[in-house]
N, C-alpha and C positions, 0 to 999 in steps of 0.2 A: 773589844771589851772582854774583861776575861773577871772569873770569879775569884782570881790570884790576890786580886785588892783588898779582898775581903778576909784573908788570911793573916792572924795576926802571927807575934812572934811567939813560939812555941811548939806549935800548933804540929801533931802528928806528922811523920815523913808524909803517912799514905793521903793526907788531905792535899798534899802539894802535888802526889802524883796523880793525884783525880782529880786537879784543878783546872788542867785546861783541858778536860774531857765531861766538863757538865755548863751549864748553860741556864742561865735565867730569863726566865719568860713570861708576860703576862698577856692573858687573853684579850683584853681590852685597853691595851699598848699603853697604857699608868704605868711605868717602870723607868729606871731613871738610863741614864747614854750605857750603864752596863747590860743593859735588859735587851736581847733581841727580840723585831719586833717580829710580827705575824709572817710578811713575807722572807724574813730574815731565815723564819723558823723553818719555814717551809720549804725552803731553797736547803735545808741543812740536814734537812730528816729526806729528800728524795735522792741525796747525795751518799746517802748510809749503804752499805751491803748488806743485802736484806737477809734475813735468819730463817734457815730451815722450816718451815711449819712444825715438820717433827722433834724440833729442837726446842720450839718456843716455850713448850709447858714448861720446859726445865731449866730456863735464865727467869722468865716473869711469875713473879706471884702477886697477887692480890693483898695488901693488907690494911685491916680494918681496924679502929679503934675501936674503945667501948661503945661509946655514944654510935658509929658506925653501924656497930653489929645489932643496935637495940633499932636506929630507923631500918635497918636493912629487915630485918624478924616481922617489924610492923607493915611494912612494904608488902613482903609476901604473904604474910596472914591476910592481909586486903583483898589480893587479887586471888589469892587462895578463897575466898569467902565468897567473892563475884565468881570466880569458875564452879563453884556447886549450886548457887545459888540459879546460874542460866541453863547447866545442866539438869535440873530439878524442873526445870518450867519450859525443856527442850527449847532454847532458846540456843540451837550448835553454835551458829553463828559466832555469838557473841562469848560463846564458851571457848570456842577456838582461840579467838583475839588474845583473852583473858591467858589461856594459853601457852602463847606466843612469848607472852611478856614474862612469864614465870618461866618459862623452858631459857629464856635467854638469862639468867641467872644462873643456870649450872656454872658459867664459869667461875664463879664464888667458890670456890674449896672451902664450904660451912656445912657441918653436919644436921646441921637444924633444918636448911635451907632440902638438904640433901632428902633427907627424911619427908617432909614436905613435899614434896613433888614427886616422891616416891608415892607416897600414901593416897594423891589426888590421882596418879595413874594408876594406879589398883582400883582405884573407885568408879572412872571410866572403863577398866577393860570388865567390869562385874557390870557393869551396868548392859555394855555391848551382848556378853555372858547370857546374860539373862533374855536380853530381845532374840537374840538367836535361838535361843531357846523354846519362847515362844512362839516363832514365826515357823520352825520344824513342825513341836507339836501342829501349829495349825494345816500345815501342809499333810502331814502324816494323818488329820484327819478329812481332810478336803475341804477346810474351809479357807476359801480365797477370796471373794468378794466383799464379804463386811469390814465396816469402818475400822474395826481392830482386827482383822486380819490378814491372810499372810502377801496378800498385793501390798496394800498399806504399809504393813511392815517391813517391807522389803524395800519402800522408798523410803522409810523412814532412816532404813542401814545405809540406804547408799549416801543420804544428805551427811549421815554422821562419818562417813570413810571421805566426803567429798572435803569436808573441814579437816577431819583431823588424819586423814590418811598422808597428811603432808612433811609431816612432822618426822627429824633426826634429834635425837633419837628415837623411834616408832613411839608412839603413845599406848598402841593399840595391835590385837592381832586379829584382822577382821576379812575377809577372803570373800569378799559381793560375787566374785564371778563361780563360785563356789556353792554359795547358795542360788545363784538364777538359775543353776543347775538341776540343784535339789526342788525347786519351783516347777519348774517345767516337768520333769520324772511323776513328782508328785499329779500335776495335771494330764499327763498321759495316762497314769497308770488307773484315774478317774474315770476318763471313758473307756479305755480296757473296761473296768469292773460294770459299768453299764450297758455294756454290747455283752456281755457276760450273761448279765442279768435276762438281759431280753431274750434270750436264746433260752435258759432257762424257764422265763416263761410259758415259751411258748412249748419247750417238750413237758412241762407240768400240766398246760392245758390238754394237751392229748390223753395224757394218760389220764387226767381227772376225767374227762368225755367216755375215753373206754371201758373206767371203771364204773360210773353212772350209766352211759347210755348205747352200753356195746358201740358199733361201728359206727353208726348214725351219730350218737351223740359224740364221739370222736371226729366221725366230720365237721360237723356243725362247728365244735369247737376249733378244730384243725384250719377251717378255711381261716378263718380272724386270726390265727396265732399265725399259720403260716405267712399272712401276709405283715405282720409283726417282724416275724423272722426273717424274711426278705428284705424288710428294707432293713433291719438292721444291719443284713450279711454287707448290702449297698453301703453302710453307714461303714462298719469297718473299714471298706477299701479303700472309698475316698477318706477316711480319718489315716492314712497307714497302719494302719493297726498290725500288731505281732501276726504272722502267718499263721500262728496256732489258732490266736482267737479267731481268724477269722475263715478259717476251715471250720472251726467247731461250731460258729454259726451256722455258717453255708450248707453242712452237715445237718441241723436239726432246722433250717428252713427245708433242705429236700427232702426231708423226713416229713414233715409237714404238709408240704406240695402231694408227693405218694399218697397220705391219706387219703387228701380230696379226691385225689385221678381215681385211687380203688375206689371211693363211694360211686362218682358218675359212671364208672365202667359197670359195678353192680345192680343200679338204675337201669342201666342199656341192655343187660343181662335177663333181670324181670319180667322188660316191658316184650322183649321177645320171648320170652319163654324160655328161657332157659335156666336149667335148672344155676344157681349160684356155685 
């Protein structure tokens, strides 16, 4: 059957040369003995030489009517509506899907369309923008365990990379392994600042004792900090801790230790007679 029938007299050269290169076909095989049917069609399109990938944007274009381009607009402002709206109520899930269905639309060459989907991924990567943001500060100040902080938030980034990290073209510029990074530094550099502290402590408590209570009250004080400072020194090593911190420990735990031994040496001193 050929669409040559349908050619009346007059009729352009080029309609006669493009008449046994087109084909009529109905989905639901209602066509009359010209109409190839389904398997007709299908035996005829796997028979074709197939077109470059790199070639195909530039033989196929899309084109839409009026009426076309108005459900097309309505289309996307819908799903466009549902992807802020699941976004807004962390609903990733469901904002990915939504997604999904708008991203497969760029092949429309529509500027409305274009713009659109531009403007809904600026909104996502501000939104990303912003949690990153505060999940630093919260690291930067060492709060990690509350319900909005930065553990929390840090699963909250990956559920949103786990949906939409999938996506060509990227939706998103978001680097989790980046910030488990910045997590973990943040949490070292925590116990650093408290084996820090403790050592501090404990050379504050000496000197408070010797300036209150000469030697003795520098003992007195000394024995309880030094033993402070001891197990911190211990706490360093099994934590790994920086070689520095954990000499500067160890350093004002011996310090500490000394005290004590000069007090009981001076003790032993007295009790024999001797003079100090």
């Amino acid at each position: 059957p050929s669409v040559v029938n349908y050619i009346v007299d007059g009729a352009p050269e080029t309609m006669r040369d493009l008449a046994d290169r087109v084909f009529l076909y109905d989905p639901l095989d209602k066509g009359n003995k010209s109409f190839w049917d389904r398997c007709t069609c299908q035996k005829k399109l796997r028979e074709l030489k197939a077109i470059p990938q790199d070639k195909s944007d530039k033989l196929f274009k899309t084109v839409l009517s009026d009426s076309d381009v108005m459900e097309l607009l309505q289309l996307v402002r819908k799903q466009g509506e549902s992807f802020r709206k699941h976004l807004l109520y962390r609903q990733y899930e469901q904002a990915s899907r939504c997604w999904s269905n708008l991203n497969r639309l760029r092949i429309i060459d529509h500027d409305e369309v274009k713009q659109m989907l531009t403007e809904d991924q600026q909104k996502v990567q501000a939104m990303v923008n912003i949690m990153v943001s505060k999940f630093r500060d919260n690291c930067a100040n060492y709060r990690f365990d509350g319900p909005d902080e930065a553990i929390k938030q840090l699963d909250v980034l990956k559920e949103i990379d786990a949906h939409f990290g999938k996506f060509d073209p990227p939706i998103m510029d978001l680097d989790i392994e980046k910030q488990e990074k910045y997590l973990k530094s943040s949490q070292d550099k925590k116990k650093n600042d408290k084996l820090r502290a403790y050592a501090l402590a404990g050379t504050t408590a000496v000197l408070a004792g010797m300036a209150t209570g000469g030697l003795a009250g520098a003992a007195a004080l000394g024995a309880a900090a030094a033993e402070a400072g001891g197990a911190a020194f211990v706490a360093a090593e099994t934590a790994a801790a920086s070689n520095v911190v954990a000499a500067t420990i160890g350093a004002g735990a011996t310090a500490l230790a000394n005290v004590v031994l000069r007090r009981k040496l001076w003790n032993k001193e007295e009790k024999e007679g001797k003079p100090p």
